[in-house]
C-alpha positions in Angstrom: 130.8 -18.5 42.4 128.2 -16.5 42.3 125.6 -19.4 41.9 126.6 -20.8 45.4 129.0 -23.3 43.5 131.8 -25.4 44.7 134.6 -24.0 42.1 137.7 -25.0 44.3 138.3 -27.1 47.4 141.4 -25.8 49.9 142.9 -28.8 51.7 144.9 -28.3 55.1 146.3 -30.6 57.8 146.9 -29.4 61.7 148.2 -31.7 63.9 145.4 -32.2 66.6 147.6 -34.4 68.4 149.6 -31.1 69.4 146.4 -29.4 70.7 145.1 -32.5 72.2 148.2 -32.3 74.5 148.2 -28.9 75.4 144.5 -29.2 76.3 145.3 -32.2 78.3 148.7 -30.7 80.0 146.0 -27.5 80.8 143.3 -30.3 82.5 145.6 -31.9 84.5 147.9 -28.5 85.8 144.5 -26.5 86.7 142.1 -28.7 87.5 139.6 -28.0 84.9 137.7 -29.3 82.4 139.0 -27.8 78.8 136.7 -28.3 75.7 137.8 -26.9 72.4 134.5 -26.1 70.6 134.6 -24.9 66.3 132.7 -22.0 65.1 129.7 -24.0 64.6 129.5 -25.0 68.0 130.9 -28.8 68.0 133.7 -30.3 69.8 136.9 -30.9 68.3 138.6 -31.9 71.7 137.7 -32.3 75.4 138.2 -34.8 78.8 135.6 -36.7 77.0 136.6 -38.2 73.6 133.3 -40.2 73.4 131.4 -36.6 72.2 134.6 -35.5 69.6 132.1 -33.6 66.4 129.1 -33.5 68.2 127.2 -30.2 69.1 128.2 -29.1 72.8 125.5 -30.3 75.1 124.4 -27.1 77.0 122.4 -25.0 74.4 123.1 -21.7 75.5 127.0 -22.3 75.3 126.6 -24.1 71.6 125.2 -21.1 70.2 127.1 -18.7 71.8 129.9 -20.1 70.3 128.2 -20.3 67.2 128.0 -17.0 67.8 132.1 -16.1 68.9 130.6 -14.2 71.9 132.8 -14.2 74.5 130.9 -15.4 77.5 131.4 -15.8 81.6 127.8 -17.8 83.2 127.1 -20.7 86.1 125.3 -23.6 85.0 123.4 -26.0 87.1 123.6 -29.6 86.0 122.5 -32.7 88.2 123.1 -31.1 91.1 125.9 -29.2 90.4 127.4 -25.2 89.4 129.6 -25.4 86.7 131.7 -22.4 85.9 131.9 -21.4 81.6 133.8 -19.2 80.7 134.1 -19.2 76.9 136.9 -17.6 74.6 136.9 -17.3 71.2 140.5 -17.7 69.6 140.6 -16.4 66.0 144.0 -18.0 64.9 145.9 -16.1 62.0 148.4 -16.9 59.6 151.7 -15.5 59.9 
């Protein structure tokens, strides 16, 4: 309501098992490293399960997802260039 109070709760179930195994199938066909990020920035799924509902490490790409930009950069990390490209999928209802 106006006051910034909860009147009503909405409660909905998506199978993450599904999009666990297209992410997976997409890891292991290209090559790649696939994290599926919210739109606050944390990880809902990823090669690393360990991290699932934390904030994405690398700053820059948290809040540019926090942000929906679409974004292409290299990274340096340890030693190594990383490739991001991030997408941001706004999924309607049919």
């Amino acid at each position: 309501d106006d006051n910034d109070d909860v009147i009503g709760v909405i409660v909905g179930h998506l199978d993450l098992k599904i999009i666990h195994n297209i992410i997976q199938d997409n890891m292991i066909r290209t090559g790649y490293d696939i994290w599926l990020l919210d739109r606050n920035g944390v990880i809902i799924d990823g090669p690393d399960s360990s991290v699932i509902l934390k904030p994405f490490p690398i700053k820059s790409i948290f809040e540019k997802a926090k942000n929906q930009e679409k974004s292409k950069e290299i990274i340096e990390k340890d030693n190594e260039k990383y490739s991001i490209i991030l997408t941001p999928l706004h999924l309607k209802n049919s």
